[in-house]
C-alpha positions in Angstrom: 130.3 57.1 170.7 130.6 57.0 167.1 128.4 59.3 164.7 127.9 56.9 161.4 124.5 58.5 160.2 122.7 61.8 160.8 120.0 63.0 158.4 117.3 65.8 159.1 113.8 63.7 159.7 111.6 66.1 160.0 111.0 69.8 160.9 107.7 70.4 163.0 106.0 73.6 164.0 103.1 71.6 166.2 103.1 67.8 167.5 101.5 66.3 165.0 104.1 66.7 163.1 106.8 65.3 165.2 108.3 61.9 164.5 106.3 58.9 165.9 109.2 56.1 165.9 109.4 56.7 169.7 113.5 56.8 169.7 115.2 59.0 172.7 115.3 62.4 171.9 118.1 65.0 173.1 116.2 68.6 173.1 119.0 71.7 172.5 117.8 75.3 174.0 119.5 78.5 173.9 119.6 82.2 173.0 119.9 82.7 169.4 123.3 82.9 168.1 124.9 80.9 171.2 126.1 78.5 169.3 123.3 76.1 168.8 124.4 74.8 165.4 128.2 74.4 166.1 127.6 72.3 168.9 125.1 70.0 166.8 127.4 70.0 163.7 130.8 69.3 166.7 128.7 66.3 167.8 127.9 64.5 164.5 131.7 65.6 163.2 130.5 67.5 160.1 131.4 71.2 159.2 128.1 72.8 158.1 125.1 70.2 158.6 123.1 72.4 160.9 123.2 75.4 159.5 125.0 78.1 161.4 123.9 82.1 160.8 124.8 85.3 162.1 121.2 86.1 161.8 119.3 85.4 165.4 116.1 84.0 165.2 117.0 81.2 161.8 115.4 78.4 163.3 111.9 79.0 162.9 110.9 75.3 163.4 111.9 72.1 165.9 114.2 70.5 163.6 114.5 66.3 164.1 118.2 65.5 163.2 118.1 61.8 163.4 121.3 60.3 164.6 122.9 56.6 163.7 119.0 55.4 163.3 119.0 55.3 167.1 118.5 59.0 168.7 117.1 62.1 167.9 119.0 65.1 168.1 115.7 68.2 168.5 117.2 71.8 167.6 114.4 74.7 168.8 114.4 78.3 167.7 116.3 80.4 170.4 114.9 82.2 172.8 115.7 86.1 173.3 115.6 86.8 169.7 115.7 90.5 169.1 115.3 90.5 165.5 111.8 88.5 165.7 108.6 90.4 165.9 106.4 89.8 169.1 103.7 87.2 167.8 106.5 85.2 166.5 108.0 85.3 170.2 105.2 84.1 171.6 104.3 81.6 168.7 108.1 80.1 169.1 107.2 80.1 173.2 104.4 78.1 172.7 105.8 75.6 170.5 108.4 74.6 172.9 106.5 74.5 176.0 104.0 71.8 174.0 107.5 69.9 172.7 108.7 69.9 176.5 105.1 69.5 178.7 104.1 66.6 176.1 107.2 64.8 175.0 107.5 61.4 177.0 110.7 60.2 174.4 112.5 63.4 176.0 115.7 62.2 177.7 117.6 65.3 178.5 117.7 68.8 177.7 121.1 70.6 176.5 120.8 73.9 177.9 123.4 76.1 175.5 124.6 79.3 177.3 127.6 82.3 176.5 130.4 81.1 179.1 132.5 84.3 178.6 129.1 86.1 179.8 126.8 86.1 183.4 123.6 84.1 182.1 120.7 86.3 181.2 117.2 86.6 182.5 115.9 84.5 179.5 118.2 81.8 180.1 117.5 82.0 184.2 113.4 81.5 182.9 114.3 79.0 180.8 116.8 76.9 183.8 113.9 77.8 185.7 110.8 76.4 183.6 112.7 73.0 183.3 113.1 72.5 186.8 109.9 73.3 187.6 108.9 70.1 185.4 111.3 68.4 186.7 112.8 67.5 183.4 116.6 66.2 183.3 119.4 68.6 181.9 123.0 69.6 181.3 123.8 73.1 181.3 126.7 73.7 178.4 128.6 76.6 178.5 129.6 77.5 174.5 132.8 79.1 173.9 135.0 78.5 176.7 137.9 78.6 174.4 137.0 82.3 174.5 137.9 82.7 177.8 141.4 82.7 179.6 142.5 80.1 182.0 142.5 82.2 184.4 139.2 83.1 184.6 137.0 80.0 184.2 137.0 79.0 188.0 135.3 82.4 188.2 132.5 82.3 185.5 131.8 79.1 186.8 131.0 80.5 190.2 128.9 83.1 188.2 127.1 81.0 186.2 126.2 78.5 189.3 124.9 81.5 191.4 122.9 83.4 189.0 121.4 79.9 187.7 121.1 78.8 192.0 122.4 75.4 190.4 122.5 72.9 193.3 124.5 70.3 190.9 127.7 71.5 189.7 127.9 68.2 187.7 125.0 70.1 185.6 127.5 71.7 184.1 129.5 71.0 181.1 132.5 73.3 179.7 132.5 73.0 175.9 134.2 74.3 173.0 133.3 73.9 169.1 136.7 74.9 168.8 139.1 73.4 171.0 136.0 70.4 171.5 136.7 70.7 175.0 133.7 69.3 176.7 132.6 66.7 173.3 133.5 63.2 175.0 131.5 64.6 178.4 128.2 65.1 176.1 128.8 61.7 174.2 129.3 60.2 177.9 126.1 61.7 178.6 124.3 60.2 175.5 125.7 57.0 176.1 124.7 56.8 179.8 121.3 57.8 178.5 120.8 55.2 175.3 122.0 52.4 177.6 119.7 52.6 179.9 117.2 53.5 177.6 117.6 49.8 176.2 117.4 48.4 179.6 
């Protein structure tokens, strides 16, 4: 895959607002601060596009970043946001579960967790809630440059039991840094876009 255009369409707090061109969309969930905007801005190959902060809780909106005129990246406010106050929790909760119960252009879900930690209870809810709708996704473990060689076959193993993954192809390894793990999501897009034309 080649990235040639990415622009930021639109961002939408409720569905009508959401883009109506019907392209495949690629939805990115994940705690706040895992690493959400590095893996958008490793994908399109540009430095600073989506905006990375050390505050948790930036996104406050489902951000449509529209890729070569042909897919839609859709970045959501994390989940387990500790400096967000409670109505905004739940106001951020409900605006995903409308993007994810309603949204038939959905293709996949990148599901963004800490490799160098066990997953938490939010993400286990989140894993969870998407297999309980049955909707298809890739569980990327951020940061694996973070961790030692030596240690990866065992966070693997963690991450598969505490998630009760049946798939071990759900996962995919990645690093902003190192970009360990890129060509696997672009093989995923591809496989997806193809078939979508078909």
């Amino acid at each position: 895959m080649k990235i040639n255009s990415v622009s930021l369409m639109v961002s939408a707090v409720r569905r009508s607002q959401y883009p109506i061109d019907q392209l495949p969309e690629f939805l990115l969930v994940g705690r706040s601060n895992v690493g959400k905007s590095s893996f958008i801005n490793t994908l399109i190959c540009r430095k600073n596009y989506a905006r990375t902060s050390s505050k948790p809780g930036k996104t406050q909106t489902l951000n449509f970043y529209l890729v070569n005129e042909e897919f839609y990246f859709v970045d959501v406010p994390g989940y387990g946001f500790a400096m967000v106050n409670k109505n905004l929790k739940k106001k951020f909760g409900m605006m995903i579960e409308e993007y994810l119960e309603n949204r038939e252009n959905l293709k996949l879900v990148f599901m963004l967790i800490d490799f160098r930690h066990k997953p938490t209870e939010d993400d286990v809810l989140m894993y969870n809630f998407l297999k309980h709708y049955n909707i298809p996704l890739k569980v990327v473990a951020m940061k694996v440059d973070k961790v030692t060689k030596n240690n990866r076959d065992k966070n693997v193993k963690q991450i598969i039991k505490v998630l009760n993954m049946q798939d071990e192809n759900e996962l995919i390894l990645f690093s902003s840094i190192t970009k360990v793990g890129k060509q696997e999501v672009y093989n995923e897009l591809d496989k997806l876009l193809i078939n979508n034309v078909n």
